[in-house]
C-alpha positions as CSV (number, residue, x, y, z in Angstrom):
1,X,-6.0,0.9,-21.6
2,X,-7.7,3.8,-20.5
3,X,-6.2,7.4,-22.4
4,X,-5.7,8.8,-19.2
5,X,-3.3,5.7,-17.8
6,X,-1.5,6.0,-21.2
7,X,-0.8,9.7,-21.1
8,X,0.0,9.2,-17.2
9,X,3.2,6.3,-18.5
10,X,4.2,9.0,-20.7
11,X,4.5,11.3,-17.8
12,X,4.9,10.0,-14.7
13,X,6.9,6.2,-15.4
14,X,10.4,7.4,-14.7
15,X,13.9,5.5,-14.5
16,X,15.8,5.9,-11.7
17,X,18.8,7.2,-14.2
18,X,16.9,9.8,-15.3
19,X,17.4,12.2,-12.3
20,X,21.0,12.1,-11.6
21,X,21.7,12.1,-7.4
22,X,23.4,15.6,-8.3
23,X,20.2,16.9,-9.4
24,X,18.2,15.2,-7.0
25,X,20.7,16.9,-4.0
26,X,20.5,20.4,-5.7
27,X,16.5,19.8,-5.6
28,X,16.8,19.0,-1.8
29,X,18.9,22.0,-0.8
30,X,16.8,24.5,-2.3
31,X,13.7,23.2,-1.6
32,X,15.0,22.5,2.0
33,X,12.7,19.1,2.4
34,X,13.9,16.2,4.6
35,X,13.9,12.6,4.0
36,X,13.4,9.7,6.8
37,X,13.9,6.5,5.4
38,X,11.6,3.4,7.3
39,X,12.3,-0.3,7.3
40,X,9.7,-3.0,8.8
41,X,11.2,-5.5,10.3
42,X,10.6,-8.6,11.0
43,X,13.1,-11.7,11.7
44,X,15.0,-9.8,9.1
45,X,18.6,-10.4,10.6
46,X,19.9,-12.0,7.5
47,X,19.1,-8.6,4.9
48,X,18.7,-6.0,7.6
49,X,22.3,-4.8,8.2
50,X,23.2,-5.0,4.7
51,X,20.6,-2.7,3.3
52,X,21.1,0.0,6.6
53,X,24.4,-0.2,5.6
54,X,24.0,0.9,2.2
55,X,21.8,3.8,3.2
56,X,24.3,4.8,5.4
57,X,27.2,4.9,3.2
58,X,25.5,5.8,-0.1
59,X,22.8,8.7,1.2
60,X,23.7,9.7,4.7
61,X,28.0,9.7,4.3
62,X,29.0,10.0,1.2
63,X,26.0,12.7,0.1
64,X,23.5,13.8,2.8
65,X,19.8,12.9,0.5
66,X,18.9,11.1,3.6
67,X,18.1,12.7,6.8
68,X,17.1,10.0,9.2
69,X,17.2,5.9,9.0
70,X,14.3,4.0,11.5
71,X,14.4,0.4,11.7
72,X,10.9,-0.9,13.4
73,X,11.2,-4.3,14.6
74,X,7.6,-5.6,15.0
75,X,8.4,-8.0,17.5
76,X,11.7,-9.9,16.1
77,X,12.7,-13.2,17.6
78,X,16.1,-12.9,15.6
79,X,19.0,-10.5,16.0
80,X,17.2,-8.5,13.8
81,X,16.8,-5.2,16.2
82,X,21.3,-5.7,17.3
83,X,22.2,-6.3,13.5
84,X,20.2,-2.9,12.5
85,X,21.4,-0.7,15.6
86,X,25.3,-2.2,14.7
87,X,25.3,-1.3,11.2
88,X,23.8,2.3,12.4
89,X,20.2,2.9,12.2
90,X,17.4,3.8,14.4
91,X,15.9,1.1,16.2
92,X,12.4,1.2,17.7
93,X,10.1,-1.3,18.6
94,X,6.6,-1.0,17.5
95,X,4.8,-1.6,21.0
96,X,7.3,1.5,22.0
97,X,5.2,3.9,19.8
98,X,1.9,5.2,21.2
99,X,1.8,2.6,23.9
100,X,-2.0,3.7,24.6
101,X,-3.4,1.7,21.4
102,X,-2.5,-2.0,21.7
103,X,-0.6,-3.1,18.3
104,X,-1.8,-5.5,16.2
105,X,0.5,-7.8,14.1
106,X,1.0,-6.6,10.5
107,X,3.4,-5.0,8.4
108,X,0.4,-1.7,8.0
109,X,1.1,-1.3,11.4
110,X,3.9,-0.4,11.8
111,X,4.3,2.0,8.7
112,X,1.3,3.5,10.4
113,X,3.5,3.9,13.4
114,X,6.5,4.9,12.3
115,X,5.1,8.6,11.3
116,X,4.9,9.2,15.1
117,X,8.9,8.5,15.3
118,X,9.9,10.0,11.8
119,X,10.3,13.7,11.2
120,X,11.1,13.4,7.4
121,X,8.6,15.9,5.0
122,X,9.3,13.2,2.8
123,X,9.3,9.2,3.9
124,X,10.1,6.4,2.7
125,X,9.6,2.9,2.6
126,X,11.9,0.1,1.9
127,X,11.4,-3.6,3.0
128,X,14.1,-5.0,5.0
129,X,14.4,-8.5,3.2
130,X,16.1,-7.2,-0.1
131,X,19.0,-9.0,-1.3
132,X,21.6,-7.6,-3.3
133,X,20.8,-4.3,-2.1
134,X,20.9,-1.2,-4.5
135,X,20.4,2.7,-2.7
136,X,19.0,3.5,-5.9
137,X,15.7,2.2,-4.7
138,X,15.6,5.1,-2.0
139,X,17.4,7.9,-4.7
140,X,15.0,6.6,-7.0
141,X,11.8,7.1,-6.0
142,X,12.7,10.4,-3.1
143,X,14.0,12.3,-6.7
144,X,10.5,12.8,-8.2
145,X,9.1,14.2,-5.2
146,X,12.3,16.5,-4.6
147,X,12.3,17.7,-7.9
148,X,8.6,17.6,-9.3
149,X,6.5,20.0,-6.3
150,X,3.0,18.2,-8.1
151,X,4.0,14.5,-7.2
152,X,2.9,13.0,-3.9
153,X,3.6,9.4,-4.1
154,X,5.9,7.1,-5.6
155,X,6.6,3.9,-5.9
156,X,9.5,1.2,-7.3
157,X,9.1,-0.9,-10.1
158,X,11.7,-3.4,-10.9
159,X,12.2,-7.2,-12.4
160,X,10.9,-9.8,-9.8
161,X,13.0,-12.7,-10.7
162,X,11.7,-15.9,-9.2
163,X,13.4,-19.5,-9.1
164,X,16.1,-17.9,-11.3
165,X,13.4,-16.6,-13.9
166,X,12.8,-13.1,-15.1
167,X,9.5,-11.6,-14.2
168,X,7.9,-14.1,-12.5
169,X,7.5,-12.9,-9.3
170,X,4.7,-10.8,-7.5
171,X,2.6,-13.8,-7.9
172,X,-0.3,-11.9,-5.7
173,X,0.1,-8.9,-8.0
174,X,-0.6,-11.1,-10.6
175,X,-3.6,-12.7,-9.4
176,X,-5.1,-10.7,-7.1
177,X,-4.2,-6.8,-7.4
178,X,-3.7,-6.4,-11.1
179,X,-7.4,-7.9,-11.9
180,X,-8.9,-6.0,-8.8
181,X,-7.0,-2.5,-9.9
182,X,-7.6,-3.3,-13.5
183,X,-11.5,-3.4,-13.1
184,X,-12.5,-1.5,-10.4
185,X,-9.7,1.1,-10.4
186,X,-8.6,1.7,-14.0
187,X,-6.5,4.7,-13.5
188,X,-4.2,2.8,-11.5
189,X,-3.5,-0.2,-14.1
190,X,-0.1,1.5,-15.2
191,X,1.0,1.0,-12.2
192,X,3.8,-2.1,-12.7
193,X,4.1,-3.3,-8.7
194,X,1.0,-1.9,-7.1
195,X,1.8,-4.2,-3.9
196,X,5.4,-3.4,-4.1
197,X,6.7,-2.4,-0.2
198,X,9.4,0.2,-1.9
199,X,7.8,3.8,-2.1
200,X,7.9,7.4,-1.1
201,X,5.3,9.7,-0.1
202,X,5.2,13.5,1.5
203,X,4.0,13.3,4.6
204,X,1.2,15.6,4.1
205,X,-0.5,13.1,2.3
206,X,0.6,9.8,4.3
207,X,-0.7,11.5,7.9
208,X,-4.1,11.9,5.6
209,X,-4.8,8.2,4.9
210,X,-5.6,5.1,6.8
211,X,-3.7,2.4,7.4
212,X,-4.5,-1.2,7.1
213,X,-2.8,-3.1,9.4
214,X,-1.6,-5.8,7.1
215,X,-1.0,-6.7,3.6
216,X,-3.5,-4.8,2.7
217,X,-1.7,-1.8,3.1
218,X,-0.1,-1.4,0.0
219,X,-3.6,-1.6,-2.3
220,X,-5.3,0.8,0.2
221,X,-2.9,3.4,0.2
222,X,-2.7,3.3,-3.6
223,X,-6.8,3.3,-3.7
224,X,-6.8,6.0,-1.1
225,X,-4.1,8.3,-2.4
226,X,-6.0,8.6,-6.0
227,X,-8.5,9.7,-4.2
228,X,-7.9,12.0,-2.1
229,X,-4.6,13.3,-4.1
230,X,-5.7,12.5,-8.1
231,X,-3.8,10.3,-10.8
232,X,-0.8,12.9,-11.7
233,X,-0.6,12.8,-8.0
234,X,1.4,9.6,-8.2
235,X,4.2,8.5,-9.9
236,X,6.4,5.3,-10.9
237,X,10.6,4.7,-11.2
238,X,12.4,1.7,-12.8
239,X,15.2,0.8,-10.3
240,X,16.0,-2.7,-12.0
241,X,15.4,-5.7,-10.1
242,X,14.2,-7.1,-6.7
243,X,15.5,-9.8,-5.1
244,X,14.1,-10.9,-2.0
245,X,12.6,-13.7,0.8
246,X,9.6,-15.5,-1.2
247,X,6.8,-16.9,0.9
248,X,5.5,-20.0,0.2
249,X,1.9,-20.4,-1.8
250,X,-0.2,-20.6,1.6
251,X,1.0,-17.8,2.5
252,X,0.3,-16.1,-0.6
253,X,-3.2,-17.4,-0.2
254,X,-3.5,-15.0,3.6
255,X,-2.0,-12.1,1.5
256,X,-4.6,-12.3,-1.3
257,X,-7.3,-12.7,1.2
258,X,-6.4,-9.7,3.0
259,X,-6.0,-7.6,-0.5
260,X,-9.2,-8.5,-1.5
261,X,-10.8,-7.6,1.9
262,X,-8.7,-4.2,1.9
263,X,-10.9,-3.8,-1.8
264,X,-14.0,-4.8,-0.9
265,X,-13.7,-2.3,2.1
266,X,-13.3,0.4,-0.6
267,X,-15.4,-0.1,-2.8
268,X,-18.7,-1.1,-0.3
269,X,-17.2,0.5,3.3
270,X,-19.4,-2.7,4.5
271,X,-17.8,-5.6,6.2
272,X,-16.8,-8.9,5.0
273,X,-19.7,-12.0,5.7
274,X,-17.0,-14.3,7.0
275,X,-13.3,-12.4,8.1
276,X,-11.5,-15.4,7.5
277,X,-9.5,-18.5,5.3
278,X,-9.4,-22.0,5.1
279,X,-6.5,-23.4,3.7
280,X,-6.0,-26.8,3.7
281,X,-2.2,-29.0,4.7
282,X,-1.8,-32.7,4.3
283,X,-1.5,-34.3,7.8
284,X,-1.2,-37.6,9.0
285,X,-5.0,-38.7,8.1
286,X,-5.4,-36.5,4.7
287,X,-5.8,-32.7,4.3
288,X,-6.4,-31.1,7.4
289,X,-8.0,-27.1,7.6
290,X,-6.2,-24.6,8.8
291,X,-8.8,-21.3,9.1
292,X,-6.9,-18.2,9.8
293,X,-8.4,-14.9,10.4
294,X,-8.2,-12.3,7.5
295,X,-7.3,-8.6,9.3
296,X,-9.9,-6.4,9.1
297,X,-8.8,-3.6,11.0
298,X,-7.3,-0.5,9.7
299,X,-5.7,2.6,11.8
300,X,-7.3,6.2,11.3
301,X,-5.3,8.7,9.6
302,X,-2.4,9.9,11.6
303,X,-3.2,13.7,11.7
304,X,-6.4,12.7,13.3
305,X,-4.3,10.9,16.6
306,X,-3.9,13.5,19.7
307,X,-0.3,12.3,20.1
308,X,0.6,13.3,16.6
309,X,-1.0,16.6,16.2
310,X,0.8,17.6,19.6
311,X,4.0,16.7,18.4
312,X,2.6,19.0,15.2
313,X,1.8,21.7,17.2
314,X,5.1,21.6,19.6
């Protein structure tokens, strides 16, 4: 491991216990930052309500860390938009926001989109298909950059059990990001979950980066942010374990594709020879393909849409 990641874990790896929500509140009212908390959704009516509901009574009633709660349903089939509006969030759609620019399907999307409907200084992400919901995943990762002015980004690391067994989740992380971080962006290998959809960001820096519209989103802002913002920029917080909807190995496969696109694109800016996968499912004659197109677009920064920098400027 490279001296700098080693002095960075000494540094900036933090446990969620070790900022009290006392000290994180204190850190809020003099500093007089606000926090929006986002959730893309997606056929999320099982989890949704229960995490909003969390937020709500641990951070917005019972002590006022966060300022706003947004639900964006990226086209939900389920309940998912009535179970997030009943348990008291936001709810927008994602072909509400800057109707001008057609949407695309992808979770980068509509993170991309939900700084046009946010006001938080500070915003963060949580996925809306944890189970056994915890509000220290928002505490934890919005105390460092309430309380340490040099920290831009955070994000959650936790246990991803899987099939009842510790650690063995983040199966893409495993294969995919960890490998591609670990050779071509050493600085970031002390990162636990690179691809992990909890974090927390200042919106200086987020309306600074682009967005791609899919899976890839996580890598790229990671890549991007260390870049633009430096290693000591970023930050890390334990806040135990994750439990949440795994996708079957095919699906993995898409995910992995679009990761390693989302790397390629950064380390080349040049395109991809072929944009897309063949996986292969057993039909009624043998294995039959299934090509599916791997995502290759990615959204500018935000400070650079008109919308956004009128809203800036109003």
């Amino acid at each position: 491991m490279l001296e700098e990641v080693d002095r960075w874990l000494s540094t900036r790896s933090w446990s969620a216990n070790e900022r009290p929500l006392h000290r994180i509140l204190a850190a809020k009212q003099r500093t007089g930052q606000t926090v929006s908390v986002v959730l893309p959704a997606l056929n999320e009516e099982a989890t949704v309500g229960d995490i909003v509901s969390v937020i709500r009574h641990d951070l917005m009633r019972q002590v006022p860390l966060v300022d706003e709660l947004v639900v964006v349903d990226s086209g939900s089939t389920d309940r998912t938009s009535e179970v997030a509006a009943a348990a008291g969030a936001r709810v927008v759609h994602r072909d509400e926001i800057l109707p001008r620019l057609p949407a695309v399907p992808g979770k980068g999307e509509v993170l991309w989109r939900s700084l046009l409907v946010t006001r938080g200084d500070i915003v963060c992400f949580v996925d809306a298909d944890l189970k056994d919901f915890s509000s220290d995943f928002v505490s934890g990762i919005v105390g460092p950059l309430l309380t340490e002015p040099d920290v831009d980004l955070v994000k959650a690391m936790y246990d991803r059990p899987l099939a009842g067994a510790s650690g063995q989740g983040g199966r893409v992380t495993e294969l995919m990001a960890r490998p591609l971080l670990n050779m071509h962006w050493p600085q970031l290998a002390g990162f636990v979950q690179p691809l992990g959809g909890e974090y927390a960001a200042r919106r200086s820096l987020l309306e600074q980066l682009p967005f791609p519209v899919g899976y890839g989103v996580e890598l790229g802002m990671l890549v991007d942010a260390l870049h633009l913002a430096g290693l000591d920029a970023l930050a890390q917080v334990d806040v135990g374990v994750r439990k949440h909807r795994h996708q079957d190995g095919q699906a993995l496969g898409r995910m992995a594709a679009a990761i390693y696109r989302t790397a390629q694109l950064r380390l080349a800016r040049g395109h991809l020879i072929r944009p897309s996968l063949t996986q292969f499912e057993r039909g009624e004659d043998g294995f039959e393909p299934r090509t599916y197109s791997v995502d290759t677009e990615e959204r500018p920064p935000m400070v650079d849409i008109a919308e956004y920098q009128a809203r800036k400027a109003a």
